[in-house]
C-alpha positions in Angstrom: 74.4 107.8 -36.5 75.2 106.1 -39.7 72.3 107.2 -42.9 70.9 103.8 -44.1 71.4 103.3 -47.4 67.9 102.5 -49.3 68.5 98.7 -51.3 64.9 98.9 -52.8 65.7 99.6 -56.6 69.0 97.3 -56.7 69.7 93.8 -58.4 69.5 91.1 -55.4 73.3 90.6 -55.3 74.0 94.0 -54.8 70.9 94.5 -52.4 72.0 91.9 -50.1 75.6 93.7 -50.0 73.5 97.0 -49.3 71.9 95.6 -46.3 75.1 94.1 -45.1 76.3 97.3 -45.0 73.7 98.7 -43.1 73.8 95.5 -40.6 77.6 96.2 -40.7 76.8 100.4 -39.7 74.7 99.4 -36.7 77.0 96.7 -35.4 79.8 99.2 -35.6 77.4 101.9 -33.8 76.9 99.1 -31.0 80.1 98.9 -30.7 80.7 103.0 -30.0 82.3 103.6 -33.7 81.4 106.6 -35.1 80.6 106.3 -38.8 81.9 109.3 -41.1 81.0 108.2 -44.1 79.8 105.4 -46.5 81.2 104.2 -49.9 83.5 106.5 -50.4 84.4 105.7 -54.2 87.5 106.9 -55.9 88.5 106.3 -60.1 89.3 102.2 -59.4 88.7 102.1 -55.3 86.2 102.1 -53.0 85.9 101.6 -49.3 82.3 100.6 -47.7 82.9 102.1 -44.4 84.9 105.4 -42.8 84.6 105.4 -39.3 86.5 106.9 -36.0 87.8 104.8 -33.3 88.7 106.8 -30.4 92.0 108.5 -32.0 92.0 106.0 -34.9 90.7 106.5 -38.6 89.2 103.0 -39.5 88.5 101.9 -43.3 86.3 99.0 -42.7 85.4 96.3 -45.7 82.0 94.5 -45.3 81.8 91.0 -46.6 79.1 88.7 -46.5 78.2 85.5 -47.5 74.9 83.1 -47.4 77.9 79.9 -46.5 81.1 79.0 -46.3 81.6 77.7 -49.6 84.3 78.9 -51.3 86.0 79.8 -47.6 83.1 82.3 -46.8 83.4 85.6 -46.2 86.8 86.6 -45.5 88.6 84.2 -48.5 86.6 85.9 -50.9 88.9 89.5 -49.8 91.0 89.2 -53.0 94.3 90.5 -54.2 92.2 92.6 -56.7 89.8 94.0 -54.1 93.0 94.6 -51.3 94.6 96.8 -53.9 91.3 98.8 -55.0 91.0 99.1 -51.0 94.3 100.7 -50.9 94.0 102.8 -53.6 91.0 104.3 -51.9 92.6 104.7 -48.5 95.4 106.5 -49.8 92.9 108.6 -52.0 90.5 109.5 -48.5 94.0 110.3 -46.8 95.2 112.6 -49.5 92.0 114.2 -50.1 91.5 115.0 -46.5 94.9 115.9 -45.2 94.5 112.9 -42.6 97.6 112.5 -40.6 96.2 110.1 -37.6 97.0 106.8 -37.0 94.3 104.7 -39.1 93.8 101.3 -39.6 92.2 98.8 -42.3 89.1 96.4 -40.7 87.6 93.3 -42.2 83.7 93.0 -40.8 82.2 89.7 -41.8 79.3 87.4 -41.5 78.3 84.4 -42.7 74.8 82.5 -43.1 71.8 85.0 -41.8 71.5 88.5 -41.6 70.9 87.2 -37.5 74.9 85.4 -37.4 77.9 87.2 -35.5 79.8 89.2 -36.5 83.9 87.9 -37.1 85.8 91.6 -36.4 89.3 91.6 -37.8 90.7 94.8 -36.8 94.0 95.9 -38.7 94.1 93.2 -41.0 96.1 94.8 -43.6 
């Protein structure tokens, strides 16, 4: 089971990101995902979710957004944030000696923490 991550000494943007996440690790648990691991950070990348798919290493991103304004959730995935996701992939995969098939998710939700879920499995 995927450890909670406590959001009650953080600034409000970042606390509503925090519980995201955890919405994000018990949607994924739901879903038979095993989570590994949690914001794994590297020296310019991070990745919110490692999880295992069957066979499959997934690297999942968790985005969220009160509206659509803007495009919602999944426009606000920027060129910036893609290649700090990569960078941290490639990190996890070199740090670990991973040599199974793995793939990049997009998890997000828009409006309450009560909306569905939009799953985009290998996105990148």
């Amino acid at each position: 089971m995927g450890e909670m991550i406590s959001t009650g000494e953080l600034a409000p943007h970042l606390r509503s990101g925090k519980e995201a996440e955890n919405r994000a690790v018990l949607f994924l648990e739901d879903q038979g995902i095993q989570i590994l691991e949690r914001n794994f950070r590297v020296r310019g990348g991070e990745i919110d979710i490692v999880a295992q798919d069957s066979e499959v290493l997934v690297f999942v991103e968790v985005r969220w957004r009160r509206n659509n304004a803007f495009g919602g959730a999944i426009a606000s995935l920027n060129p910036r944030k893609l290649k700090r996701m990569q960078l941290a992939v490639a990190c996890y995969l070199q740090r670990y000696g991973c040599v199974q098939p793995c793939r990049l998710d997009l998890l997000c939700q828009v409006g309450s923490e009560h909306s569905k879920w939009v799953w985009v499995r290998g996105f990148l």
